[in-house]
C-alpha positions, 0 to 999 in steps of 0.5 A, a space after each residue: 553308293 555315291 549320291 545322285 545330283 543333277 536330277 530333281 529331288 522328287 524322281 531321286 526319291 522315287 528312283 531310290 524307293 525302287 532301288 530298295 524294293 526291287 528283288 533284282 540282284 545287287 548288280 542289276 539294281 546298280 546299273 539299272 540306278 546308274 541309267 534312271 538317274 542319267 533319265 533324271 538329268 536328260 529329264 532336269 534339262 529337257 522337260 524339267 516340268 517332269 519330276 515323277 514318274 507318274 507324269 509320264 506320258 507316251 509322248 514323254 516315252 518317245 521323247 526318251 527312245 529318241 534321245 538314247 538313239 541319238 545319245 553320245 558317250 559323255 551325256 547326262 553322266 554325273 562324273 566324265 572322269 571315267 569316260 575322258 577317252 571316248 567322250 562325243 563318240 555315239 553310244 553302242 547299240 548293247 548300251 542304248 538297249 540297256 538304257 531303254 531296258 531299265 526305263 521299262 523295268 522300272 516304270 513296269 515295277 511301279 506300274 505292278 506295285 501300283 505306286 502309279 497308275 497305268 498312262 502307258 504299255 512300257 513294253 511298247 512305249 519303251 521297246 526298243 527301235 528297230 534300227 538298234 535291235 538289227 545291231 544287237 545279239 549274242 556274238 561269242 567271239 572264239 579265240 585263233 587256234 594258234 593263240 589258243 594252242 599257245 595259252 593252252 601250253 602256257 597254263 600247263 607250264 605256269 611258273 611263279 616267275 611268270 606271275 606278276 612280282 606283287 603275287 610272288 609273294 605267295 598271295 595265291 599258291 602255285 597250285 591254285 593258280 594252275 588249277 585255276 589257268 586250267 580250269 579256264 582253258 579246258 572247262 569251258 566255264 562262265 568265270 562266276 562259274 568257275 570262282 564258286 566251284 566247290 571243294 569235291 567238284 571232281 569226280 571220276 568213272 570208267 564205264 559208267 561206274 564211279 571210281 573210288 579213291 586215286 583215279 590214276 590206275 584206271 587213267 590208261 583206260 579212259 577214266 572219265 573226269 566229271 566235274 560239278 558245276 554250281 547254279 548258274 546264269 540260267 539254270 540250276 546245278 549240273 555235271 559234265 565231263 573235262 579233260 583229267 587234266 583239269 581234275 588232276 590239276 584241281 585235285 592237287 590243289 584239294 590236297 594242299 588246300 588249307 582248311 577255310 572257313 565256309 562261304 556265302 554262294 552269293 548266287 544261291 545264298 548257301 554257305 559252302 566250301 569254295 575250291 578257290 579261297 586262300 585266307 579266308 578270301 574267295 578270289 575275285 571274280 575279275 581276277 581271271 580277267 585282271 590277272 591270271 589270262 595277261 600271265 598266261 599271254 605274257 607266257 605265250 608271248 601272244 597279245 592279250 587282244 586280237 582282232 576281235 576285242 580282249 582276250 576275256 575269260 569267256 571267249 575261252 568258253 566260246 571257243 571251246 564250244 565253238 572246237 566240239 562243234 566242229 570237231 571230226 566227230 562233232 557234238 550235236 547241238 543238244 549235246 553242247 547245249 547239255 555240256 554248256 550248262 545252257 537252257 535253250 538251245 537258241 542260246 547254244 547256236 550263237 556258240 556252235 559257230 561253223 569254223 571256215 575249214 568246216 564250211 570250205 569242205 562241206 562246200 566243197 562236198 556238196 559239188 554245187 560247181 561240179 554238178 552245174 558246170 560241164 565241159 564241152 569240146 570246142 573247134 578252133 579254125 586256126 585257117 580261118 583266124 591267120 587268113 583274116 576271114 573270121 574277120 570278115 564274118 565266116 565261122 572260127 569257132 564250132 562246140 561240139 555238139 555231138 551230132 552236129 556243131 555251133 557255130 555261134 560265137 555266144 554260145 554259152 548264152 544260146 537258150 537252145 544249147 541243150 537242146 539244139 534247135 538247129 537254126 543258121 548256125 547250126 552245121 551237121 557232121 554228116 553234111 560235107 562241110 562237118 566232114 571238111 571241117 573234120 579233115 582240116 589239119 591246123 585245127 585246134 581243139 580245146 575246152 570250155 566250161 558251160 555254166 548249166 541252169 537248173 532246168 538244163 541240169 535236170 535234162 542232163 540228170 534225169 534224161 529225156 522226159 526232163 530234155 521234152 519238158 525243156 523243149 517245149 518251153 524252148 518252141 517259141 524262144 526265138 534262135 540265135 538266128 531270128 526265128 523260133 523252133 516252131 517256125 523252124 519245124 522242131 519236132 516235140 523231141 530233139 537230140 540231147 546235147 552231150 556235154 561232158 563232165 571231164 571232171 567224173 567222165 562221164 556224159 
């Protein structure tokens, strides 16, 4: 572990007493170095009067979140050469949030092991700003169904050729490598995960009893394969079921696997057999992000990125979740929350992710358009419009209304349109001019959709005691005429507007 510079020698000292007393894991600690050695930079050329962590203040906290939501890819690091690329551009809102979270990590541990006295709340002085928190949260992104479909034909299909010349050399066996393509596609899990899989993690049965020896004459009959999966990011070992494919492709590679020596489970300190080891090596975590997914989209002559960043190895478990979710006969949440190995279920939500084809029909289902939209008849007076009367102000337009027509041009926009309050606009078909209008030969009839709000969707559903209540809050909403249905002398109950639904045919 490269040396610190830049920082002063009393907060080095105190930075690395921590390092080697924290029961973190070897990776947390490193990163959490990484970022309190870039305080101790920002502390040598903002306040080079602080060189402890016990001259810390609250003003000194604030000083600090400030200057990690305005910091820039490039400061306060101790070697640009790996950040050459981006270096000016505004740091992510995940990396100033894991900025601040080992700060207070790490003034919290001094303040328990009382290395320092309590100045401070680091949870609050050091809580991450509002504004940096509403950029935050898990965002498994899923893969294209058409990409996937390709990868999933790639790892089927695998071929020494397809792998890059240094590993031709037999450096990993066919076997290995499919059974680890396949573990990837179908599993569903973390890549830490999959890289400690044990030998003996497959298991088959049918009808809930187990199946002893060669699984293959139950096949036809629904065996289930069951696979177990080691302790993992949040929880303790479990089972679950996948594809036979995965456990035939894993089997093989069992029954070729030559005899390797146990292994450290760096997660849970056990020495174990591990499935994917060749020469006394396990494979590396990065391999399936290095190596085996650019082979499989170089097979699937598909790109190793999309519009949603690299294709990683977890975006296959993202997907996978996300397609049990929304298939025909979809998973629960629990029950993906059980298949994912996760420990709440509010983990499991940022995976069960609603495919648009899933939205689109339950939207569709739903009707919202179909039971808030009418279609009403309109009387188009074809006479009036050729003979230039409609311009001069007479009528060209009536909706019919059933017991009457409208004649007013805004009709859809008429408060009293469900319940007509037959103001000047209004025209009876039982008076001589309805029934003229009636007997006209150039009349054009056609239809308009009505947008209905919901108290006029309830006098159409619920019928009259909905239609009197509507009414009554109608009495004093003037007309498009001028006065209001209670100057006009409307009675307490009026006849309901039939508008019809073309699209059920009903009134």
């Amino acid at each position: 572990m490269p040396a610190i510079e830049g920082a002063s020698s009393s907060w080095t000292e105190w930075l690395e007493r921590w390092h080697t007393t924290s029961t973190l894991s070897p990776k947390v600690r490193s990163n959490h170095r990484s970022v309190l050695s870039k305080v101790g930079r920002w502390l040598a050329a903002e306040h080079p009067q602080i060189t402890e962590p016990a001259q810390w203040t609250r003003q000194t906290c604030a000083a600090w979140v400030a200057a990690v939501n305005s910091l820039r890819v490039g400061d306060y690091v101790q070697q640009l050469a790996a950040h050459e690329k981006r270096v000016g551009q505004p740091v992510a809102p995940h990396t100033k949030a894991g900025y601040l979270t080992a700060t207070r990590v790490f003034f919290r541990d001094l303040q328990e092991w009382e290395w320092i006295p309590r100045r401070f709340d680091p949870v609050r002085a050091l809580s991450t700003p509002r504004t940096i928190h509403a950029m935050l949260g898990p965002d498994p992104r899923v893969i294209a169904d058409d990409i996937r479909a390709k990868l999933l034909w790639a790892g089927l299909n695998i071929e020494p050729e397809d792998l890059p010349t240094s590993l031709n050399n037999l450096r990993y066996p066919l076997e290995l490598l499919r059974a680890l393509s396949l573990t990837w596609l179908f599993s569903g899990l973390r890549s830490n995960e999959i890289v400690r899989l044990r030998v003996g993690c497959v298991r088959w049965q049918h009808d809930g009893f187990p199946i002893p020896g060669d699984p293959d004459e139950v096949l036809a009959r629904d065996a289930v394969c069951l696979l177990d999966v080691p302790a993992h990011k949040t929880g303790t070992s479990f089972t679950k079921p996948v594809d036979p494919l995965l456990g035939k492709a894993i089997e093989t590679w069992q029954s070729l696997r030559p005899q390797q020596p146990r292994m450290l489970d760096r997660k849970t300190s056990e020495h174990v057999d591990l499935l994917f080891a060749m020469r006394a090596r396990r494979v590396a975590n990065t391999y399936l992000n290095g190596t085996i997914i650019p082979a499989l989209c170089r097979k699937a002559g598909v790109p190793t990125a999309d519009v949603r960043g690299n294709i990683t190895s977890h975006r296959a478990r993202s997907t996978i979740a996300s397609q049990l979710y929304n298939a025909k006969e979809p998973m629960t949440l629990f029950e993906l929350q059980a298949w994912l190995g996760h420990r709440s279920p509010e983990s499991t939500q940022h995976y069960a992710k609603i495919t648009p084809n899933t939205l689109a029909r339950a939207y569709n289902d739903a009707g919202y358009f179909a039971r808030n939209v009418r279609t009403i008849e309109v009387l188009v007076d074809r006479d009036a419009v050729t003979s230039g009367t409609a311009a001069a102000g007479e009528p060209w337009q009536y909706y019919d209304m059933g017991h009457g027509y409208c004649t007013y041009t805004f009709f859809e926009q008429c408060q009293h349109r469900m319940a007509c309050a037959r103001c000047d606009f209004y025209t009876p078909k039982a008076s001589s001019k309805g029934q003229l209008l009636e007997a006209k030969n150039n009349l054009q009839r056609m239809l308009a959709s009505i947008p209905l709000t919901d108290d006029e969707q309830a006098a159409v559903d619920d019928g009259q005691a909905a239609l009197d209540q509507l009414l009554e809050r109608l009495t004093d909403v003037p007309t498009p005429a001028g006065p209001t249905p209670r100057q006009i002398g409307i009675p307490a109950t009026a006849t309901l507007l039939p508008i019809i639904d073309v699209r059920h045919g009903h009134a």
